[in-house]
C-alpha positions in Angstrom: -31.5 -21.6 -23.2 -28.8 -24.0 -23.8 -25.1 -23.5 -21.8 -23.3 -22.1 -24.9 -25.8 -19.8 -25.6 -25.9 -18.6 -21.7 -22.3 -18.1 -21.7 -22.4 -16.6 -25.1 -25.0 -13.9 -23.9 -22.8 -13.4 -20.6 -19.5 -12.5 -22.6 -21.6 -10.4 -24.8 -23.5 -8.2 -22.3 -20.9 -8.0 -19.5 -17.5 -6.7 -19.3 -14.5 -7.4 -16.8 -12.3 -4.8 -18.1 -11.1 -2.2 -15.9 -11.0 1.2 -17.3 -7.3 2.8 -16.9 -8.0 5.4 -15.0 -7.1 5.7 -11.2 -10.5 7.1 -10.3 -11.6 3.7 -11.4 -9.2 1.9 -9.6 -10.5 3.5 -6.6 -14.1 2.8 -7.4 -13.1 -0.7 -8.0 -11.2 -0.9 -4.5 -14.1 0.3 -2.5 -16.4 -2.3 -4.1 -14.0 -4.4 -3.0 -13.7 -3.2 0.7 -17.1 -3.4 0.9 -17.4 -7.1 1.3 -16.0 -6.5 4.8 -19.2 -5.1 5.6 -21.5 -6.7 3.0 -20.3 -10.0 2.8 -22.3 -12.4 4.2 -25.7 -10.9 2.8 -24.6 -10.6 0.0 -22.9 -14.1 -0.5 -26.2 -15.7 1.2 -28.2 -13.6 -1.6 -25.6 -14.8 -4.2 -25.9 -18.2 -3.7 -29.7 -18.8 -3.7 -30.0 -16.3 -6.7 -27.9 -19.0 -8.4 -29.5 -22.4 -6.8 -25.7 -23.6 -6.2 -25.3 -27.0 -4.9 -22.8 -28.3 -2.2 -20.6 -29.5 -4.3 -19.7 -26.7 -6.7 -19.3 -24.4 -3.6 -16.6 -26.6 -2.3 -15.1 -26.3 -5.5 -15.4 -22.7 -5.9 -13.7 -22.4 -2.1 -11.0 -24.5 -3.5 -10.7 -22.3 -6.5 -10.9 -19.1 -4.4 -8.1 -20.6 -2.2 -5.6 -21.9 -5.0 -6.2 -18.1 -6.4 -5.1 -16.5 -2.9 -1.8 -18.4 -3.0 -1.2 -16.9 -6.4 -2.0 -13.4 -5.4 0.6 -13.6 -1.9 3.0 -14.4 -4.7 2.1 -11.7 -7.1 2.1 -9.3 -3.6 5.6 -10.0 -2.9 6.6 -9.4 -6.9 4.4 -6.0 -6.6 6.5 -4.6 -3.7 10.0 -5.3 -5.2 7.8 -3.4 -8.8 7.1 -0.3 -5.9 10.0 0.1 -4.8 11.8 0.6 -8.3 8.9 1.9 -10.7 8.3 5.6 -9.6 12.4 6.0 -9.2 13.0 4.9 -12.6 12.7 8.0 -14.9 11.5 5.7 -18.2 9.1 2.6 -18.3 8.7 -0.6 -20.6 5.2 0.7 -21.7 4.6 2.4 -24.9 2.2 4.6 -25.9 -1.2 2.0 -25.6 -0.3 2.0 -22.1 -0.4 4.3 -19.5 0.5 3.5 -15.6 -2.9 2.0 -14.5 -2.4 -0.1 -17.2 1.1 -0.9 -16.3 -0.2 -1.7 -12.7 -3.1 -3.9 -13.5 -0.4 -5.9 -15.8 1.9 -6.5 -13.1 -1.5 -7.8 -10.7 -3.3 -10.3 -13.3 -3.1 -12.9 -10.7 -4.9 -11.1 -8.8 -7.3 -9.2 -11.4 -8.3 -12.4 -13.4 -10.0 -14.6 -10.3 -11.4 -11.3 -9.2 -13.1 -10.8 -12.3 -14.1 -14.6 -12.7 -15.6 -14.7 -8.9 -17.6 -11.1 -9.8 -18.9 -12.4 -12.7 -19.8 -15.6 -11.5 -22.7 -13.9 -9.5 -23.7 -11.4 -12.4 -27.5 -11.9 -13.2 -28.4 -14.5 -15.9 -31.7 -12.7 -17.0 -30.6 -9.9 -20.2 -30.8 -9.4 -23.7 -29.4 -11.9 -25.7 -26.2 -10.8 -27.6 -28.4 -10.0 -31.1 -30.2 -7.7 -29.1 -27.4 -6.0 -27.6 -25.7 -5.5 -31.1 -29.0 -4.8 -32.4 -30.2 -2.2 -29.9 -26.6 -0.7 -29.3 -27.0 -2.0 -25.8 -23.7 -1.3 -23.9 -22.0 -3.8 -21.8 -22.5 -3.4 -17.7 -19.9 -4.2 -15.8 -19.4 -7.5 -13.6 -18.4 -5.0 -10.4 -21.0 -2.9 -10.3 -23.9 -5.7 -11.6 -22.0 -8.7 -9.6 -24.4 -9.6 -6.2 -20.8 -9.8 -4.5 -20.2 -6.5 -6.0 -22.2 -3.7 -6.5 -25.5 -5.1 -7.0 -29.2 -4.2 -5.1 -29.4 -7.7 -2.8 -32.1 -8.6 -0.6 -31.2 -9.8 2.7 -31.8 -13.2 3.8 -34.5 -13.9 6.4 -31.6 -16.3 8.4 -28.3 -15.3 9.4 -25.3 -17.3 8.3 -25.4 -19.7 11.1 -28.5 -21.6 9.3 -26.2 -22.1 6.0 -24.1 -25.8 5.9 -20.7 -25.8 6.8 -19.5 -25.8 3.2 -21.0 -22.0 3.0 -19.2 -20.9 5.9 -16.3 -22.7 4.7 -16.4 -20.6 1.2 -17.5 -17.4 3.4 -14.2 -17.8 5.0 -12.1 -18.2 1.8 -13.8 -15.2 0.5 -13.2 -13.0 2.9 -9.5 -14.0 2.8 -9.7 -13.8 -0.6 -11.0 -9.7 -0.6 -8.9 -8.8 1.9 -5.8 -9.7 -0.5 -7.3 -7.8 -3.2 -7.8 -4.7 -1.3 -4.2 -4.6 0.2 -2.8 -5.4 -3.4 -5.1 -2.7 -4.5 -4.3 0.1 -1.6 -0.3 -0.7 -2.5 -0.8 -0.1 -6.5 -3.2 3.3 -5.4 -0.1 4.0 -3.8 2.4 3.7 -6.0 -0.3 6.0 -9.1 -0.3 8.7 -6.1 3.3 8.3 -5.7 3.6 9.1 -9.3 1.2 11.8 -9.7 3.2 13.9 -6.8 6.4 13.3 -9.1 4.6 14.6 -12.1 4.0 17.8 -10.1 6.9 18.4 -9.1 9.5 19.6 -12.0 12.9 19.5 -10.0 11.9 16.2 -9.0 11.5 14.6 -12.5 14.6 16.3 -13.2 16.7 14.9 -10.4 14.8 11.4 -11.5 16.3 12.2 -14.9 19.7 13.0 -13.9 20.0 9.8 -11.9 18.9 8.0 -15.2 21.6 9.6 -17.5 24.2 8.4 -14.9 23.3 5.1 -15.2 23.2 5.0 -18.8 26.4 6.7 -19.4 27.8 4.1 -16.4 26.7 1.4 -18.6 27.4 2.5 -22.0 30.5 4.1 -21.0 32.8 1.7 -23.1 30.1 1.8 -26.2 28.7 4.6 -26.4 31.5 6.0 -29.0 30.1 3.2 -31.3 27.0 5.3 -31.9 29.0 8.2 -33.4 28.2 7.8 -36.8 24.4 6.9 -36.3 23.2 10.1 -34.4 21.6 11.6 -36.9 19.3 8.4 -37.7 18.7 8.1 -33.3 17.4 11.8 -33.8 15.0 10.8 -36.4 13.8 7.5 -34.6 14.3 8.7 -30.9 10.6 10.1 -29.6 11.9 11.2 -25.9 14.8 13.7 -28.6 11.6 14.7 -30.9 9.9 15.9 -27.6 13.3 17.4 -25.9 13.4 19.7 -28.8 9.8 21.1 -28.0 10.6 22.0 -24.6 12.4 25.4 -23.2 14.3 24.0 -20.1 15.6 20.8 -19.3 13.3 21.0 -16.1 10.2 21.2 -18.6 11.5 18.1 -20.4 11.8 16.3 -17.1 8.4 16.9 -15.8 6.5 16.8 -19.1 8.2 13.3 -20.1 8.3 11.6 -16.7 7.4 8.2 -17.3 6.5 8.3 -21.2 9.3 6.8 -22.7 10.6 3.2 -22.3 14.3 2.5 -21.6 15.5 1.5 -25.3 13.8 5.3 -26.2 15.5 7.0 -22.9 19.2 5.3 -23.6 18.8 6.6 -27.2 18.6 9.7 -25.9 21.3 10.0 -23.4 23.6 8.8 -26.5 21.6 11.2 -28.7 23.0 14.3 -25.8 27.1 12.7 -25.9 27.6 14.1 -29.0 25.2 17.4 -29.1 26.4 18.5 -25.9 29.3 20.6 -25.5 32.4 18.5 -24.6 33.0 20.5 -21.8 32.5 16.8 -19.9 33.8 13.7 -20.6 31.8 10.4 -21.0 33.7 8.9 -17.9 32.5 11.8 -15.9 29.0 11.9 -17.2 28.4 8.1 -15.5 29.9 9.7 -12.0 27.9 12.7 -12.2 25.3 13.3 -15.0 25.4 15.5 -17.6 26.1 18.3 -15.3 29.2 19.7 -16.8 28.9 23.0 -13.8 29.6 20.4 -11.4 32.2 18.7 -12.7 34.0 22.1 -12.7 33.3 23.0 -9.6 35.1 19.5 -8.7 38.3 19.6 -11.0 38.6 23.4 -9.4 38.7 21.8 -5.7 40.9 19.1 -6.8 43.3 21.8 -8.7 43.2 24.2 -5.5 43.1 21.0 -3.0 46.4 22.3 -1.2 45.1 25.9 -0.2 41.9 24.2 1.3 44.6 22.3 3.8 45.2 23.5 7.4 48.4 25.7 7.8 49.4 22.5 10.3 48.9 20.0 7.6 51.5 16.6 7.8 51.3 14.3 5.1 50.1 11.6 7.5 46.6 13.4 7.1 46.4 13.1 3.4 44.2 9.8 3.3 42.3 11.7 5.7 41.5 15.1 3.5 41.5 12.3 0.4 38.2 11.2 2.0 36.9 14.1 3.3 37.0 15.3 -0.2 35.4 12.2 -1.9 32.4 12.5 0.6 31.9 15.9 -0.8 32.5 15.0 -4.5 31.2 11.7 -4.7 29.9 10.0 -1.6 28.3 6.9 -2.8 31.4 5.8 -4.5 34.4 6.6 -2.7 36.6 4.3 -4.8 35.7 6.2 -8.0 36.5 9.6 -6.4 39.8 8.5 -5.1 40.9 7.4 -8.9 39.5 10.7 -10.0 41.4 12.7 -7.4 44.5 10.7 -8.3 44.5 10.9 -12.3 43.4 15.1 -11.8 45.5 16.0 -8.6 49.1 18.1 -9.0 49.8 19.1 -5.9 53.0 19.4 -4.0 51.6 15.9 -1.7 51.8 12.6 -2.6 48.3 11.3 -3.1 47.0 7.9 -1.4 45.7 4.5 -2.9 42.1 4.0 -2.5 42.2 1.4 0.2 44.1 3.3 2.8 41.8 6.5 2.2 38.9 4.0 2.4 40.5 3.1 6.2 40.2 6.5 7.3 36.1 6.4 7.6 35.9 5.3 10.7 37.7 9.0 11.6 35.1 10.4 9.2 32.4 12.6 11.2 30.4 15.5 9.3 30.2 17.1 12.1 33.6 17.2 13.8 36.1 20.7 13.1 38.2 19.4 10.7 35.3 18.5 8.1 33.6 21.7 8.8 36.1 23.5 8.1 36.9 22.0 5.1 33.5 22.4 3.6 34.0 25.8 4.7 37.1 26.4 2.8 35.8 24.8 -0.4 32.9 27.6 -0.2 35.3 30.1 0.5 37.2 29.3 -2.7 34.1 29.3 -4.8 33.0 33.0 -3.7 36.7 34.2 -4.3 37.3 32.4 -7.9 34.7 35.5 -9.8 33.5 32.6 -11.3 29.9 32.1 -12.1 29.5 28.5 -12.9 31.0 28.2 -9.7 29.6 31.2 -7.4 26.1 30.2 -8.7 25.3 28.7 -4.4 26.5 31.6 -3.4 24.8 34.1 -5.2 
């Protein structure tokens, strides 16, 4: 049998695709793990199954190491993709994909010399590729038939301390090499099981999905009014608004749609709700706090009753000081934005201060001191007193 007919036979009965399916990610990783234990018989049996000479196992060491430089690369590129993916409430994958698939994208440098070293080991001896489209003969799989992988091996009569330098050399490498992969595949494993405990949690997705509409309406804020004429064609072509309709509670939405729409779809969406929603909530207001129009009047009604939540001692000298207090209940991961919101919405009998001296007062700023106590205590005071729903609803 001719080379071009071997490697035509190879690529017809084995495969190197891994199924998208985190139970066979973990099969795949314990395969992998296993070298730990396995390695040495199982390279010793590898390379006399194969009569390899010296020569290509010093290249196939410098292969394995050139691919291992790759993969600490790809490592570094996969933790920055962990620390983002399962936060972000849409994805770039469509439909064909799901989030193993997504994963094993975002690790090709490490999947493709993993494939290419398991199948280097895969038995020659199988039906030729007529016979396996003849006979219907399926495909086996390069981990499970590989003699690194999976694979019944006979142990060698001599340990490794008989092979030349050159095996010990690529024994080395390779057990470099397998340790990469099973850290790279432990941290995606991580990141699926991450993601499944999202899925089951609904006011999780949701809160993921609230945290997305601010951002969109943050960054469309000066655009967004654009879009007024086209909302009827974004309902026809928007998939993540075909499914909203479907679903009885925003919640349901939230956890049934958790990472099935990409951000184009998502954004269409958010612009899709500006101009279905009630305008009880402006644009401007929807990129500070969502689309939660409840809490935006629960803030205007602090800011509009800001002067009874003062102490009866109050001086004017303190303002800056309540101004902050205030912003780390309302907003407190943007303190500037608060302060500009306070100032356009405030008509008190005080004169309101700038953002940068309010900004000066955090350093007096301490949760747990009397004065922010009882400030906090106030603001829940006026809620339960207003006979207001929207805003009594914490206090029911």
């Amino acid at each position: 049998m001719d080379e071009n007919i071997k490697q035509k036979c190879l690529k017809a009965y084995y495969k190197t695709d891994i199924d998208p399916k985190l139970e066979r990610l973990h099969e795949v990783k314990d395969i992998v793990a296993n070298f730990e234990k396995e390695g040495a018989d199982r390279l010793m049996y590898a390379l006399s199954m194969r009569h390899i000479d010296i020569e290509e196992i010093e290249r196939f060491a410098v292969f394995i190491s050139n691919a291992r430089e790759k993969m600490e690369k790809e490592l570094e590129r996969l933790h920055k993709f962990e620390t983002n993916f399962n936060q972000d409430f849409a994805t770039d994958h469509n439909d064909y994909y799901n989030s193993v698939c997504e994963i094993l994208r975002h690790t090709r440098s490490h999947m493709s010399p993993l494939k290419k070293v398991f199948k280097k080991f895969c038995p020659t001896r199988h039906p030729t590729a007529a016979q396996c489209a003849s006979y219907g003969i399926e495909q086996k799989s390069v981990f499970e038939e590989s003699a690194l992988g999976k694979s019944t091996y006979n142990k060698d009569l001599f340990d490794m301390s008989s092979f030349p330098p050159a095996v010990h050399g690529l024994f080395d490498e390779l057990k470099k090499f397998f340790g990469a992969q099973e850290e790279c595949m432990n941290l995606c494993i991580e990141i699926l099981n991450e993601e499944k405990e999202i899925r089951e949690d609904p006011m999780k997705c949701k809160y993921l999905l609230d945290v997305y509409k601010k951002k969109v309406y943050k960054r469309l804020e000066n655009e967004i009014m654009l879009f007024e004429n086209s909302v009827n064609i974004l309902k026809e072509i928007t998939f993540a608004y075909k499914s909203y309709v479907t679903y009885a509670s925003d919640e349901g939405f939230a956890q049934g749609e958790y990472h099935k729409h990409n951000h184009a779809d998502m954004d269409h969406f958010c612009i899709i709700e500006c101009f279905t929603e009630p305008n009880d909530i402006t644009i401007a207001e929807k990129a500070l706090w969502g689309n939660n129009p409840k809490t935006v009047k629960k803030i205007k009604y602090v800011i509009g009753h800001f002067d009874d939540l003062l102490p009866s001692d109050f001086k004017h000298k303190q303002m800056g000081l309540y101004e902050y207090i205030f912003c780390q209940w309302a907003l407190p991961n943007n303190v500037k934005k608060a302060v500009e919101y306070f100032i356009n919405h405030y008509n008190g009998k005080y004169k309101v201060v700038k953002y940068n001296a309010v900004n000066n007062r955090s350093l007096q700023y301490d949760k747990n001191s009397e004065i922010v106590k009882n400030f906090f205590s106030n603001i829940n005071k006026l809620f339960e007193e207003s006979n207001d729903e929207d805003l009594m609803e914490n206090f029911a």
